[in-house]
C-alpha positions in Angstrom: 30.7 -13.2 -30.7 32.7 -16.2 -29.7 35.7 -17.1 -32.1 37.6 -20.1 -31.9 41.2 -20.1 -33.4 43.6 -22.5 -33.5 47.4 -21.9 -33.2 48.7 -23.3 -36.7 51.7 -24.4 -35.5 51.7 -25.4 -31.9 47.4 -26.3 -31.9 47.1 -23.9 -29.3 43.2 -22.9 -28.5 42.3 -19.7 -28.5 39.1 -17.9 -27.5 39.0 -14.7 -29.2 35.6 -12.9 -26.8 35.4 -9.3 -27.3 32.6 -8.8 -24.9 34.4 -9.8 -21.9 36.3 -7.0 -22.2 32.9 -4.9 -20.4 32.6 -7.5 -17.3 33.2 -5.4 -14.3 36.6 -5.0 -12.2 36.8 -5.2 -8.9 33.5 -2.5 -8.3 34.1 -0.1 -5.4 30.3 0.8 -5.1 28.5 -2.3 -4.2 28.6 -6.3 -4.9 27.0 -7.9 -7.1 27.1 -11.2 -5.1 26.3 -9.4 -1.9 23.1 -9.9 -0.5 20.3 -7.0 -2.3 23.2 -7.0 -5.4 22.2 -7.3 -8.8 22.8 -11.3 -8.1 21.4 -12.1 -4.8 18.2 -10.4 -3.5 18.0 -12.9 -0.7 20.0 -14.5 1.7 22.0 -17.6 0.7 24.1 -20.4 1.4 25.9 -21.5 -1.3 24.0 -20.2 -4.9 24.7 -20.9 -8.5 24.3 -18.4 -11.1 24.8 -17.6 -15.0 28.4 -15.7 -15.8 26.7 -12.5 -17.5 30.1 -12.5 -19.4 30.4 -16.1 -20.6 34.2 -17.0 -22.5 31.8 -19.8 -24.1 28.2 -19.7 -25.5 24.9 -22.0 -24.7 25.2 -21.2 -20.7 28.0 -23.6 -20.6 29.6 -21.0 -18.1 28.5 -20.8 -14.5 29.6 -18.7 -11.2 29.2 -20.4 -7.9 28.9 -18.3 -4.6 30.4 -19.7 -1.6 28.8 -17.6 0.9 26.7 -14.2 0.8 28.8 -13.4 3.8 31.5 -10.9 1.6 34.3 -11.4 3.9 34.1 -14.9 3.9 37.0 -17.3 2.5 36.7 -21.4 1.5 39.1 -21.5 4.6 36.5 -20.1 6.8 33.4 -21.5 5.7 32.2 -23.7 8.7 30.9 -27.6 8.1 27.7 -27.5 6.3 28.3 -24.7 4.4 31.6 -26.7 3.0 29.1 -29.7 2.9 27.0 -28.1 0.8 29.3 -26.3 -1.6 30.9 -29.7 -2.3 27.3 -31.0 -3.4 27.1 -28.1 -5.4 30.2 -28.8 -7.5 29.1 -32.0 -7.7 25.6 -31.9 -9.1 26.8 -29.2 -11.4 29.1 -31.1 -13.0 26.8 -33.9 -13.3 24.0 -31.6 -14.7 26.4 -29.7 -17.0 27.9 -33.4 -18.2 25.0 -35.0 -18.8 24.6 -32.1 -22.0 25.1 -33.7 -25.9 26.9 -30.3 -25.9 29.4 -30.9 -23.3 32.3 -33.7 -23.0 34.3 -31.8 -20.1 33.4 -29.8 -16.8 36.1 -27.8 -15.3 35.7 -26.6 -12.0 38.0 -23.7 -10.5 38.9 -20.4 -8.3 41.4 -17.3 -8.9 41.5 -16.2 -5.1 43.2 -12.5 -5.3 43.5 -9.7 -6.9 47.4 -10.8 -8.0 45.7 -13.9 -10.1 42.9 -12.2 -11.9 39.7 -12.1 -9.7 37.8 -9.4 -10.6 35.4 -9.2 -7.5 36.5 -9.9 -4.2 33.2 -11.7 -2.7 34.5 -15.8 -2.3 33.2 -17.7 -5.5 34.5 -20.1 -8.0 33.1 -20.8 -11.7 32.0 -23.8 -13.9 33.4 -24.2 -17.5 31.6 -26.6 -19.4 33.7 -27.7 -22.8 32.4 -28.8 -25.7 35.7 -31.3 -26.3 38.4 -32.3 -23.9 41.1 -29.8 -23.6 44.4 -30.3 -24.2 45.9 -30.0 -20.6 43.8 -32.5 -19.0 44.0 -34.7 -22.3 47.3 -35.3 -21.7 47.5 -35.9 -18.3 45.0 -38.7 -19.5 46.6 -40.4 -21.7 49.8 -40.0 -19.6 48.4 -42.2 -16.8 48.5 -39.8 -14.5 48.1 -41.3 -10.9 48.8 -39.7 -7.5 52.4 -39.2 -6.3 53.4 -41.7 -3.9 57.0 -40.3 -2.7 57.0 -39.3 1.0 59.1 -36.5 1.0 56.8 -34.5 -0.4 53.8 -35.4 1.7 52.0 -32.9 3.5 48.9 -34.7 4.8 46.7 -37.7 4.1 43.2 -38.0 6.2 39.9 -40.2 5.5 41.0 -41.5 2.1 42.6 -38.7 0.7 46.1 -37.5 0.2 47.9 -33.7 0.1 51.4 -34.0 -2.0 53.8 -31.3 -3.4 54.2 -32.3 -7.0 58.3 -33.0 -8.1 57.9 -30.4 -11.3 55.5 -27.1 -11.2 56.4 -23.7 -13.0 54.8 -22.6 -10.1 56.6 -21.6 -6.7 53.8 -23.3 -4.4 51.8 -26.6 -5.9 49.5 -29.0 -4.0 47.8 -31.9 -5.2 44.8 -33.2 -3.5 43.4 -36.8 -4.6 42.1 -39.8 -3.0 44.0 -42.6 -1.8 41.9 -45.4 -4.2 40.7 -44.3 -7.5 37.5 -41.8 -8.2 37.3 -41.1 -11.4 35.0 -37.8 -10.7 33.2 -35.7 -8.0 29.8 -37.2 -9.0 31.1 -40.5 -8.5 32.0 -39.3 -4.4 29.7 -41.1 -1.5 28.3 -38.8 1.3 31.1 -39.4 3.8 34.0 -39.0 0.5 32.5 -35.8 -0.1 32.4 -34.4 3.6 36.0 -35.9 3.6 37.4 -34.4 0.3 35.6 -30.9 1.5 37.8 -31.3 4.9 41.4 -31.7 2.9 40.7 -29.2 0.7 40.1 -26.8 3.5 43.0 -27.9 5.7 45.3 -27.6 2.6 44.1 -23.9 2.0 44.3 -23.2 6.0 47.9 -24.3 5.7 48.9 -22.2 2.5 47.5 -19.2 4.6 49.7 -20.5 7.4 52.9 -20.9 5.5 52.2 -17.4 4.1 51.3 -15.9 7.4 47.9 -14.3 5.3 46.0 -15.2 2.9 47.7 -15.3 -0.3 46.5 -15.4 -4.4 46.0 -18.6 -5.4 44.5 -20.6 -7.8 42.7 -24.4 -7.8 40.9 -26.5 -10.5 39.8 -29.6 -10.4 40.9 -32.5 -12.8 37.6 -34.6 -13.9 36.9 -38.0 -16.1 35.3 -36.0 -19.4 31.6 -36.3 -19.6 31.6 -38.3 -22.7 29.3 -41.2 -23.5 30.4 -45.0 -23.7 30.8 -44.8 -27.1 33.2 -41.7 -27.3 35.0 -42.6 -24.4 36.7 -45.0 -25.9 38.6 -42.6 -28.3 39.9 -41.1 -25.2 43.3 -42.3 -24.3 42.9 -43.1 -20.8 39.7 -42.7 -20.1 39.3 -45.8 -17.9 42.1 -44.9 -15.5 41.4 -41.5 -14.7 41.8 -40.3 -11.3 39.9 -37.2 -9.6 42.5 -34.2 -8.3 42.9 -30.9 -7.2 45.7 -28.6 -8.3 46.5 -25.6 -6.2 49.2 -23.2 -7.0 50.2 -19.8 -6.2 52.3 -17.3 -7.4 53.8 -16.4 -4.6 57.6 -17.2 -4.1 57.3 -15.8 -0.6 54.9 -13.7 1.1 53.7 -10.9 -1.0 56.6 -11.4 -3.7 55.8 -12.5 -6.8 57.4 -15.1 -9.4 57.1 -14.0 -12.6 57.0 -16.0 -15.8 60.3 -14.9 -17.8 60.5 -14.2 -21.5 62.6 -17.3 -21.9 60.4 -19.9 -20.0 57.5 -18.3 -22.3 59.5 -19.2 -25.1 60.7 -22.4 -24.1 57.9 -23.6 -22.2 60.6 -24.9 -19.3 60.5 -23.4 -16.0 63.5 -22.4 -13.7 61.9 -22.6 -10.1 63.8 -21.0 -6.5 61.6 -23.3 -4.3 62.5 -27.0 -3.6 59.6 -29.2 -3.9 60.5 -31.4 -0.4 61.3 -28.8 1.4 57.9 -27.1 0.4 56.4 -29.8 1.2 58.0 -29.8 5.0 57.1 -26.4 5.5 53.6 -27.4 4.9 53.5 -30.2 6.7 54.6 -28.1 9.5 52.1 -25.2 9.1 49.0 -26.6 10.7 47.3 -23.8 12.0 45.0 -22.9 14.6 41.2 -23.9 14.2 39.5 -21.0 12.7 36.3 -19.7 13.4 33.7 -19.2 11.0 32.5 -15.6 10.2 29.4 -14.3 11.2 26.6 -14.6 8.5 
């Protein structure tokens, strides 16, 4: 059963999915995603499966595997593993967008225990909407573009730029976007893609870095909607959206939590102990050694 409700008063979405309530928590016996596990008789590189416990109907809800090496992190994937786990994303979104069914394709990880993830081998997932969700609806039709202000600059390499956003209700934020406009992943050349792959890993590298280990985090990717021509035009901003990553961690320091509070529930304004700039020169300063991928 999948119910839909609708906040009357604020327009909230909720999905009401009873069966997800029996999708397995971090199992102590085996993997699933482990090579000879329920999802992965043989050997892989990167591998793209159904979520047995979709929040959404119609297989609009996929789980990609980043390795079948368990231990294995995005941070420590080497080259062409990174190479091909950015096609991946890619051609699912374009698969999943090309659907009558679908008008948006979100693409995102909850690394750690402390953010939700329910098993530990390194994998992301693919939720594929049948409308445009509010969030990234508004950051459409606000314009949003990528922030240009130095101070909060932590890197910018092959077209694409690493910033500290000015207001997060979380104590770590990165955005990752290139330098001249993309409106999606499928719209990346070869060398964009190898590039974006590379940025994205040095920004999680340095987050385990400033940390010292690495730490809960969560990423999704921001994405034109997969509308056609004719729709797209009811979308405010549709013309001048611009491809990012957001990455965010609850982690005020290492292994200490920031809570949401009653009152920033309530109010939906945040009260943050970390300074954005100065975040951002930690960062900036927290480029660690290279790392060596793990054994397969």
């Amino acid at each position: 059963m999948h119910d839909v409700r609708v906040d009357p008063w604020l327009d909230t979405v909720v999905h009401v999915v009873a069966s997800r309530q029996q999708r397995p928590n971090l199992p102590s016996d085996s993997c699933p995603f482990c090579v000879g596990g329920i999802e992965a008789a043989e050997p892989y590189t990167v591998k793209v499966i159904p979520n047995r416990w979709p929040p959404m109907p119609n297989d609009r809800c996929e789980v990609v595997l980043y390795s079948s090496n368990h231990h294995a992190r995005l941070t420590t994937l080497d080259s062409d593993n990174l190479v091909q786990l950015v096609n991946t994303w890619a051609t699912r979104s374009e698969v999943l967008g090309s659907r009558k069914d679908v008008d948006y394709v979100v693409i995102f990880e909850n690394s750690g225990r402390e953010v939700g993830a329910t098993i530990d081998h390194p994998h992301g997932q693919i939720y594929a909407f049948d409308h445009v969700p509010d969030r990234p609806r508004r950051r459409l039709a606000a314009g949003w573009k990528p922030d240009s202000t130095s101070e909060r600059l932590i890197v910018e390499s092959d077209g694409w730029v690493a910033t500290v956003p000015s207001t997060s209700p979380y104590p770590l934020a990165v955005e990752i976007t290139p330098v001249e406009r993309e409106s999606d992943l499928v719209s990346l050349d070869t060398q964009q893609r190898t590039a974006f792959g590379n940025i994205l890993q040095d920004v999680l590298r340095r987050i385990e870095c400033f940390y010292g280990e690495p730490a809960p985090t969560m990423m999704w990717f921001n994405q034109r909607p997969m509308v056609s021509d004719k729709r797209a035009s009811e979308i405010e901003g549709y013309n001048d959206a611009w491809f990012n990553v957001e990455i965010v961690s609850p982690w005020r320091a290492p292994n200490v939590m920031r809570y949401i509070a009653a009152a920033e529930v309530a109010t939906n304004e945040f009260f943050i102990p970390v300074v954005p700039e100065e975040l951002a020169a930690k960062l900036r300063g927290a480029v660690p050694p290279q790392s060596t991928p793990p054994t397969r």
